[in-house]
N, C-alpha and C positions, 0 to 999 in steps of 0.2 A: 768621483763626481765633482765639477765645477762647481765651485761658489755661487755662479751665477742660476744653475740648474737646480741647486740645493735650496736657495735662495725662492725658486718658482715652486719649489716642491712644498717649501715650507709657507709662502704665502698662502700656497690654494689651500692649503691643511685649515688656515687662520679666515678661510672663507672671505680672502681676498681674490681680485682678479689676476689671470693668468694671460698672455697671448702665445700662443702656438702657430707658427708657421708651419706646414706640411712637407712642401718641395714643390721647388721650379719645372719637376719632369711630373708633378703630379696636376692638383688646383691650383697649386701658385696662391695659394691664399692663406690670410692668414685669421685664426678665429677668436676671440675674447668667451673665455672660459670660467666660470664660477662651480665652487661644488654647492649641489643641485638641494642638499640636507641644509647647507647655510646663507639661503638665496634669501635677499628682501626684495621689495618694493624698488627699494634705489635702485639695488642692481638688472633688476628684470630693464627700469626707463632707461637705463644707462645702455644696456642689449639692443633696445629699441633706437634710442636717438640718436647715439655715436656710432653704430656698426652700419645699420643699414640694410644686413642678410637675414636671412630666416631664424628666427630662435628656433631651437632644436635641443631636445634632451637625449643622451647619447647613455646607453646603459650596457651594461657589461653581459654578455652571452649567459652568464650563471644568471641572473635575473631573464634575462626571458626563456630560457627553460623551464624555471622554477615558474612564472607567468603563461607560459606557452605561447608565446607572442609570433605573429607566423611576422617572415618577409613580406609585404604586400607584391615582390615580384614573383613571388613564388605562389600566392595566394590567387592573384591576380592570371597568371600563366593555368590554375587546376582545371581541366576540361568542362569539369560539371560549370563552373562559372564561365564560362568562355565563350560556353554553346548555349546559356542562359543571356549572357550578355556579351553577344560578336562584337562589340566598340573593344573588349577588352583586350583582343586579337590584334586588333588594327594600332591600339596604343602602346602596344608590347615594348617592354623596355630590353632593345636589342641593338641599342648602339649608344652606350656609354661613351663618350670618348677620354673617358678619366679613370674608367676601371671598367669590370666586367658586370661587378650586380653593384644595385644599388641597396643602403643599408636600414633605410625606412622600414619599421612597421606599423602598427596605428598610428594613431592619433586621440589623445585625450583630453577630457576636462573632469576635474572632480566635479561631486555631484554639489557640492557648495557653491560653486561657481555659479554665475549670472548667465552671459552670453559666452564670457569666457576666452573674453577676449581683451580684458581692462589687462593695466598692470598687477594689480589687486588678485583677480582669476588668476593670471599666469604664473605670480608669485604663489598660488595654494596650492595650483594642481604638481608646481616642480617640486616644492617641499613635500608635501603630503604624499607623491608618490616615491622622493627618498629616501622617508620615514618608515613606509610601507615596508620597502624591499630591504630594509635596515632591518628593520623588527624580525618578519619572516628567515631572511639569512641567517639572521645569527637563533633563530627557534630551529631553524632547517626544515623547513614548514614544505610536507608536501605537497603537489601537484592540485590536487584535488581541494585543498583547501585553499592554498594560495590564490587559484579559480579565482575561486568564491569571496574571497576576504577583497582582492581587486577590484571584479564588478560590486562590491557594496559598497567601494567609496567612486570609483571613477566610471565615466561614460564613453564610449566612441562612436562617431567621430568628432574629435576636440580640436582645441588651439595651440595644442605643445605637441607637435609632429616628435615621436620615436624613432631612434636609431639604434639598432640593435648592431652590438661588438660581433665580430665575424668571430666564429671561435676559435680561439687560437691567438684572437691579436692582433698586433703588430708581429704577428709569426706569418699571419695568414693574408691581409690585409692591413696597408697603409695609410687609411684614411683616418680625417678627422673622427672618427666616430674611435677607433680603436687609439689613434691619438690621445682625446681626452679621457679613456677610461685609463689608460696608461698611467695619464698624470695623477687623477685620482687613485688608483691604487699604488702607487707610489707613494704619495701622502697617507697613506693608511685609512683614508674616507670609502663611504659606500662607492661602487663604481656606474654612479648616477650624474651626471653633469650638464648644466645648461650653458649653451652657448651661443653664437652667433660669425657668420662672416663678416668680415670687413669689406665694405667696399667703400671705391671713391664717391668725391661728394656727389658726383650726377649719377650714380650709379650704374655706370656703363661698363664698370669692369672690378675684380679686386682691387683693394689698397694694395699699391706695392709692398714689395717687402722690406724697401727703404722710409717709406712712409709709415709703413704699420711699427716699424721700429722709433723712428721720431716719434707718433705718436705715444706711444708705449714710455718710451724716456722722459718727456715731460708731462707726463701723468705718474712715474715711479711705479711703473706696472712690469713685472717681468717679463722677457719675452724672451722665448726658447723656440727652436725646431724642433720638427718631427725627428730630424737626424741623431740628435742627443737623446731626444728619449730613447729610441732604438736601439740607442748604444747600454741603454739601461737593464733591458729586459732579456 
């Protein structure tokens, strides 16, 4: 392992930020990542007013099983809903042009939360639900109760869009969702993480990847590819 990757690995552990680039054959983007257990305030405005993409909590396939968290494409695609709601027919998500499915599933706010859309909110609902899936994992806490213990603190539909890890990974699937679970379980943290796209300032496209690396340098923020983790797992 690179000093420089060891270096990314051990900052996100220290619930510093991270930047991950994907690939030029993929988004061509690159994301700013924090683990999801040691998120503040600062970091949520920092997701908000330097990135510019959607915050997004990206969780490892072992937490949504143990949640039973469906794909919204696959949820969305189930006939009974389809033929309840024909819009969902006409919306069908059948032409990615960056992959096959997309890795969305709910959307949440803790029930603490206001609107749930402050920095404050966002900052509760990422911690509290990698608090959740921290406690339960390591209880091994089944199906049935897990449920139940989630809907008592969280609601949907929220303001931290879910991304559930394809199972399997970076085995299975290359995107940033299996990216950042990568990093985090590499760091030995839950594999819960909040992050965001980079884009340019008028928002008309990604930060390059020459930019998202300047960036990243004069802020002493690591910044690794999707290609090196890869080489990891």
């Amino acid at each position: 392992m690179s000093d420089r990757v060891n270096n990314a690995i051990e900052a996100f552990a220290n619930g510093k930020p991270v930047c991950v680039f994907d690939s030029e054959f993929r988004e061509g983007e690159t994301d700013l990542l924090f683990s999801a257990g040691k998120i503040t305030e600062e970091n949520i405005r920092k997701l908000r007013k330097e990135c510019g993409g959607l915050l997004f909590l990206a969780v490892g396939s072992e937490i949504g099983k143990m949640f039973g968290l469906p794909y919204l494409q696959d949820l969305y695609d189930e006939p009974i809903l389809s033929e309840s709601y024909p819009i969902l027919q006409e919306l069908s998500t059948n032409d990615l042009q960056y992959d096959t499915r997309s890795a969305f599933t709910l959307s949440i706010n803790h029930r603490d939360t206001y609107t749930g859309i402050t920095d404050w909110d966002r900052c509760l609902t990422t911690r509290k639900f990698a608090e959740l899936s921290s406690k339960l994992i390591n209880e091994k806490c089944d199906y049935e109760v897990a449920r139940k213990k989630l809907g008592s603190e969280f609601r949907t539909p929220g303001h931290i869009p879910v991304c559930l890890e394809q199972k399997g990974g970076l085995k299975s699937r290359e995107g940033h969702t299996e990216l950042a679970v990568a990093l985090a379980r590499l760091a030995k943290e839950i594999p819960v993480v909040i992050g965001a796209e980079m884009l340019q300032p008028d928002g008309d496209a990604a930060l390059s990847v020459e930019e998202a690396k300047k960036w990243a340098s004069e802020r002493n923020i690591p910044f690794i590819s999707g290609d090196e983790l890869k080489q990891l797992i």
